[in-house]
VMD Tcl script that draws the C-alpha trace (Angstrom):
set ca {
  {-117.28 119.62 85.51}
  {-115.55 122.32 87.57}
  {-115.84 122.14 91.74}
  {-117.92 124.31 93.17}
  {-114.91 125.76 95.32}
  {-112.35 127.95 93.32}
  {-109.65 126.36 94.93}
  {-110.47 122.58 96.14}
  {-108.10 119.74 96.28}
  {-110.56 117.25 93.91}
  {-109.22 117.56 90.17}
  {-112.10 118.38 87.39}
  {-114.04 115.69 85.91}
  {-114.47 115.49 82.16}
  {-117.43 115.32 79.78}
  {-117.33 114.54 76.38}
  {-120.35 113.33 74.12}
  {-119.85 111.56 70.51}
  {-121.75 111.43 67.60}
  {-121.11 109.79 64.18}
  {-119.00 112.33 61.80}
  {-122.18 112.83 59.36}
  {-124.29 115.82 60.81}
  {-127.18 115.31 58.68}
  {-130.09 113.82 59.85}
  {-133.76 112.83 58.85}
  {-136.08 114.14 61.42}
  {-137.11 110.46 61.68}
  {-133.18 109.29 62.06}
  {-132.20 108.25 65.40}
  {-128.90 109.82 66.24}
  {-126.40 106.98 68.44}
  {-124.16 109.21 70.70}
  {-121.78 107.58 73.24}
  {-121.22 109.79 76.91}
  {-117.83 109.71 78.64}
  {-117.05 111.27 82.22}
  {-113.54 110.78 83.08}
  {-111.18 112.20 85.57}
  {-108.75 111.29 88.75}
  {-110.60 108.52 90.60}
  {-111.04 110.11 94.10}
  {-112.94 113.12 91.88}
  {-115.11 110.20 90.61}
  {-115.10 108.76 93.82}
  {-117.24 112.10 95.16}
  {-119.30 112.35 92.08}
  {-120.80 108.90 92.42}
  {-120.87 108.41 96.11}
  {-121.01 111.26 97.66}
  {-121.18 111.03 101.39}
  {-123.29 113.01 104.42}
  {-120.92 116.07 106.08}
  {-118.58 114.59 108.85}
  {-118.56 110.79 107.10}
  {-114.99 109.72 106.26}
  {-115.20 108.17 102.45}
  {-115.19 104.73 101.98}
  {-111.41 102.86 102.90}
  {-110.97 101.57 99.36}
  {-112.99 102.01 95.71}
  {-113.14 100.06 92.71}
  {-114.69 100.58 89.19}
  {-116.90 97.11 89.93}
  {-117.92 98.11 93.09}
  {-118.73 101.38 92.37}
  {-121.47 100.35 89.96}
  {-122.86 98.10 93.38}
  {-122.72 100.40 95.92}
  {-123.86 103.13 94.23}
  {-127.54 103.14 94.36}
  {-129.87 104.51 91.79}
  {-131.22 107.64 93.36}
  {-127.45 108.99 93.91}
  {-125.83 108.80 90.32}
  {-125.50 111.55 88.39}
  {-128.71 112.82 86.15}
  {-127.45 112.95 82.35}
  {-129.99 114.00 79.56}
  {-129.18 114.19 76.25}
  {-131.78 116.30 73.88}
  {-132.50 118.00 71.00}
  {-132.51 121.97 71.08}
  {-134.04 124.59 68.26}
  {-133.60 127.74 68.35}
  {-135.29 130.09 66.73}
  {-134.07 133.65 65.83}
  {-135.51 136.56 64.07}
  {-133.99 139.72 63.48}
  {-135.65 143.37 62.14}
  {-133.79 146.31 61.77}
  {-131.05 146.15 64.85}
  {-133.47 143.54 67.16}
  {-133.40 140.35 67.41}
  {-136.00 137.89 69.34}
  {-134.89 134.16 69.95}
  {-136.82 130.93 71.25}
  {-134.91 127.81 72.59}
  {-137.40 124.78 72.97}
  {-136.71 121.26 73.39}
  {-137.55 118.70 70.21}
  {-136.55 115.46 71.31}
  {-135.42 113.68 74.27}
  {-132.56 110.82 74.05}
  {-132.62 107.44 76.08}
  {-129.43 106.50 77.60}
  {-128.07 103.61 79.28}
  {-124.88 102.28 80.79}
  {-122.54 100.73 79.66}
  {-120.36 97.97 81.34}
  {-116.74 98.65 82.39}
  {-113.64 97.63 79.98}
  {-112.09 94.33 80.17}
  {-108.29 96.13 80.99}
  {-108.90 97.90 83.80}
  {-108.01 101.61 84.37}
  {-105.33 103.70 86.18}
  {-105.51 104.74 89.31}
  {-104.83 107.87 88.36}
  {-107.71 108.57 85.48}
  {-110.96 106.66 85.56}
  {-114.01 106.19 82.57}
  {-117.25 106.10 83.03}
  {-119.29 105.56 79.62}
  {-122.81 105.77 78.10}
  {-124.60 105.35 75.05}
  {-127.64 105.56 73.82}
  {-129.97 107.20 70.72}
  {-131.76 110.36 70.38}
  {-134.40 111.36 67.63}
  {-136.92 114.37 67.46}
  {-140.49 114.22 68.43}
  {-142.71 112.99 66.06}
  {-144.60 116.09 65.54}
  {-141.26 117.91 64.20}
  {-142.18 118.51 60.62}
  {-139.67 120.78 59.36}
  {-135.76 120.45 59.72}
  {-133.51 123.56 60.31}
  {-133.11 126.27 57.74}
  {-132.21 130.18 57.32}
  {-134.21 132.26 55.14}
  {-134.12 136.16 55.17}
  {-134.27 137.72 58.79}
  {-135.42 134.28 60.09}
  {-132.86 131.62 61.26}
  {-133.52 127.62 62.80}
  {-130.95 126.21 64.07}
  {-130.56 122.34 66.09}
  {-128.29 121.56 68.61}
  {-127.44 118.62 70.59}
  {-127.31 119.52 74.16}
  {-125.88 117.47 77.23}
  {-126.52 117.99 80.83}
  {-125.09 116.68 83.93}
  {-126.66 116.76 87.20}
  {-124.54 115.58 90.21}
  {-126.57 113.87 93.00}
  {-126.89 115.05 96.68}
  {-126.81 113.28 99.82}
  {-129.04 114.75 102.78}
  {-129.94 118.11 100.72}
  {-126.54 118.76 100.73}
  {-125.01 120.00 97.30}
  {-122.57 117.76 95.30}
  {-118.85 119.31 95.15}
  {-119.38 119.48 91.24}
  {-121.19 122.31 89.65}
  {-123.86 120.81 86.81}
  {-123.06 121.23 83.42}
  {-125.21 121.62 80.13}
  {-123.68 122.08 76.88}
  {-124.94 122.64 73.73}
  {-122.39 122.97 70.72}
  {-123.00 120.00 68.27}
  {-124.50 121.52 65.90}
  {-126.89 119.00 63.65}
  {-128.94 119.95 60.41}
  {-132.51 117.83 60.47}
  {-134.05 117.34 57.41}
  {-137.65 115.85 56.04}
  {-135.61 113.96 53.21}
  {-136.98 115.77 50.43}
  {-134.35 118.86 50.46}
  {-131.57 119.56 52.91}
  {-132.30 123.20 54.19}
  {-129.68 124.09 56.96}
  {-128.00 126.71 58.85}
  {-124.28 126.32 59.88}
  {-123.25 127.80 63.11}
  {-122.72 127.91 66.87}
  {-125.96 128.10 69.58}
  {-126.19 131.85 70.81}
  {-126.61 132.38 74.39}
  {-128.00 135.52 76.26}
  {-127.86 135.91 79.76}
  {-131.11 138.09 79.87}
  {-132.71 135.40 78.19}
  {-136.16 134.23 79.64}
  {-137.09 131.44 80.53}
  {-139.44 129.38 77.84}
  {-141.83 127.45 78.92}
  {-141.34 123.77 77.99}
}
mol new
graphics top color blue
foreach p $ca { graphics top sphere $p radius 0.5 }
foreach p [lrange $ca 0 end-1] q [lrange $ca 1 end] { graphics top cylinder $p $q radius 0.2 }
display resetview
């Protein structure tokens, strides 16, 4: 997560987001995933309690009391989903569709025993995703016609006051996972393409 000033004094904050080795999936599989932010622990610090202009941050911070001070409407917004996308090409167009095909539940997860650094601090999730029940047909590529799935994470830093976090949100989408009905694997291999013309779909 990079700060929304070029040049600021906080350090960035890392996300990373795990899944089992084995990219194949039934489309009636849940998929565990495990969520990591880490980073220097004053950049933490402003993620999870960010404070109103002209308030000095709290005197001292702790992984424990971070998790009881910080109150639900000001941590950080992370969704975890499934994303098709759906391209076509004729002759030297191509048309594409991004929609959304499953949303993941994710939780918290308690601090470590050994206790961190001062200097980097983790924050961790986990939690399972699966597609919607009316996804019938995994990912394939046949001809001019191309479905691909992606696991996407986003991060959405909370504001105090109206007042935008320091951190810039972040949504990623480059695991790519092949979904299949369990009767033949069908898949396309590849990297999500992103256009900045694209419109916006409706979800």
């Amino acid at each position: 997560m990079q700060t929304r000033k070029a040049k600021s004094e906080m350090g960035p904050i890392y996300c990373h987001l795990f899944i089992p080795g084995a990219r194949v999936y039934g489309l009636g599989e849940k998929i565990p995933f495990h969520i990591q932010l880490n980073g220097p622990l004053d950049a933490l610090q402003k993620l999870l309690m960010p404070q109103p202009a002209n308030t000095p941050p709290p005197a001292s911070w702790s992984m424990r009391k971070s998790r009881e001070k910080c109150p639900l409407h000001t941590k950080p917004k992370i969704r975890v989903y499934l994303l098709r996308q759906s391209q076509i090409e004729t002759r030297a167009h191509k048309a594409w569709r991004n929609m959304t095909i499953g949303e993941g539940e994710v939780w918290e997860l308690p601090p470590g025993i050994c206790r961190e650094s001062q200097d980097v601090v983790n924050l961790d999730w986990a939690g399972e995703l699966k597609a919607d029940a009316n996804v019938t047909i995994g990912g394939f590529a046949a001809g001019n016609v191309c479905v691909k799935d992606f696991i996407a994470l986003a991060v959405e830093p909370p504001t105090v006051d109206n007042q935008p976090s320091p951190y810039l949100s972040v949504t990623e989408a480059d695991i790519h996972v092949t979904l299949t009905d369990g009767e033949k694997l069908v898949g396309a291999f590849g990297k999500l393409v992103t256009y900045p013309s694209e419109p916006p779909i409706a979800q």
